[in-house]
C-alpha distance (Angstrom), angle and dihedral (degrees) to the residues before:
residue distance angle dihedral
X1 . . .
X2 3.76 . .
X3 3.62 129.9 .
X4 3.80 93.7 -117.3
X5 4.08 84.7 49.4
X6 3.63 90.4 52.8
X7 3.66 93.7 51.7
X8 4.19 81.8 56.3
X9 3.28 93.6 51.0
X10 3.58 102.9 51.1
X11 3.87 96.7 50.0
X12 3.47 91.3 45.0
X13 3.79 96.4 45.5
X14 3.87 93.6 101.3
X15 4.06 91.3 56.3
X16 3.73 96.0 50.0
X17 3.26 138.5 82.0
X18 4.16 116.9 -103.5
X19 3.99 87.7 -107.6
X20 3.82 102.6 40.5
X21 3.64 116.7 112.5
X22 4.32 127.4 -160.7
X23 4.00 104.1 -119.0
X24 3.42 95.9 163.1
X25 4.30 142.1 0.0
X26 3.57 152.2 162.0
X27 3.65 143.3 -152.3
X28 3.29 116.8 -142.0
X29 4.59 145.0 140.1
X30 3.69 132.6 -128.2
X31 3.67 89.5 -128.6
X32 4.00 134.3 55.2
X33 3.98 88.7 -142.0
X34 4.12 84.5 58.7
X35 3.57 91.5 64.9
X36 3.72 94.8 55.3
X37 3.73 97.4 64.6
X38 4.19 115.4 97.1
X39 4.09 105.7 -75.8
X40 3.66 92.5 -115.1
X41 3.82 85.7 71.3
X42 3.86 97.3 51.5
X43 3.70 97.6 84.7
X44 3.99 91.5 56.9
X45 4.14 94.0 55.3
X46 3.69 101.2 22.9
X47 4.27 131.4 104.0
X48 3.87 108.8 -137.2
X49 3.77 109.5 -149.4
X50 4.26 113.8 -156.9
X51 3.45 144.4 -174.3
X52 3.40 113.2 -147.1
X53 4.34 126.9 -178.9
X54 3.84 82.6 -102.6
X55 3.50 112.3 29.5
X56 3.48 148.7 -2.3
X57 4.17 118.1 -114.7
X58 3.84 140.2 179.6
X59 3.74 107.0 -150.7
X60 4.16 120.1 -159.1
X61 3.68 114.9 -130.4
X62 3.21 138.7 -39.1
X63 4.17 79.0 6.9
X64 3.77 87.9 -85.0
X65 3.65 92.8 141.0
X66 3.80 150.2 -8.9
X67 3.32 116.7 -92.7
X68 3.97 99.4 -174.4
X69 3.72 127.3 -28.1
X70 4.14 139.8 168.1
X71 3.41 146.9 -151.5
X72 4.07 112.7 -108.1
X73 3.62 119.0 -79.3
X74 4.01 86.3 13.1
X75 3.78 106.4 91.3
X76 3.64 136.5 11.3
X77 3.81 150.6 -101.0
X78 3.34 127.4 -170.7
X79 4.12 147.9 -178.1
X80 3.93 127.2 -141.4
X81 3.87 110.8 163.4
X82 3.97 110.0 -62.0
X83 4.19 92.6 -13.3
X84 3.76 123.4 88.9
X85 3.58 113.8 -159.7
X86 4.12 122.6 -155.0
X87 3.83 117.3 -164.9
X88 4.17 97.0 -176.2
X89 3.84 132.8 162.8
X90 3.95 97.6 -50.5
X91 3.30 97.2 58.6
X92 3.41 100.0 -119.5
X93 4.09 127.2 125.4
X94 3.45 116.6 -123.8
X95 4.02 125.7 -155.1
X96 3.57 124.8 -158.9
X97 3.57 127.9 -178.3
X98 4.00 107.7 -131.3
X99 3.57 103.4 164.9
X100 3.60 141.4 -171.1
X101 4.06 120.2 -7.1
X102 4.02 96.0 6.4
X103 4.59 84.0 91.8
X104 3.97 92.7 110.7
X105 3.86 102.1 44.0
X106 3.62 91.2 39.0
X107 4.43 88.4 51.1
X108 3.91 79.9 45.2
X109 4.02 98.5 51.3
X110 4.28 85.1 44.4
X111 3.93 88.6 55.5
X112 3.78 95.3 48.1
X113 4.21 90.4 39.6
X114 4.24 97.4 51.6
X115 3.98 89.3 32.9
């Protein structure tokens, strides 16, 4: 597991279950403006979306809370350009603005998510 996976894992820890594992995630806002604040600031506003061994999740915040999640091969994640979309268990899509540079770990979190 990666460094930037560990990181994932620990914040999340209290929101997973005992034998769920980070394989993929990224960090990203619901609004373009949100991305232009200083990157210490980021984890306060943004949504986290993960791929866990179990199920795939988009966190609020700071990972205070889920906002929607799935088990695998029941909802879906997707990429268009610089948004992530996230279709879990309510029904409801999901956009998130990832921006520029975040294309590879966002193709990897929408393999581990729909697998």
């Amino acid at each position: 597991m990666g460094s930037r996976l560990k990181i994932y894992q620990r914040r999340a820890r209290k929101l997973l279950n005992p034998d769920e594992q980070v394989i993929a995630a990224v960090h990203g806002h619901q609004s373009f403006l949100l991305m232009l604040l200083p990157e210490w600031t980021h984890y306060f506003f943004g949504r986290m979306i993960v791929a866990t061994n179990q199920r795939g999740i988009m966190f609020g915040p700071g990972f205070r809370k889920i906002v929607d999640e799935f088990q695998l091969g029941q909802g879906h994640v997707r990429r268009d350009g610089m948004h992530m979309y996230f279709t879990g268990a309510s029904g409801i899509e999901e956009r998130v603005f990832i921006g520029l540079g975040r294309g590879r770990v966002a193709d990897k979190v929408v393999a581990a998510a729909n697998s």
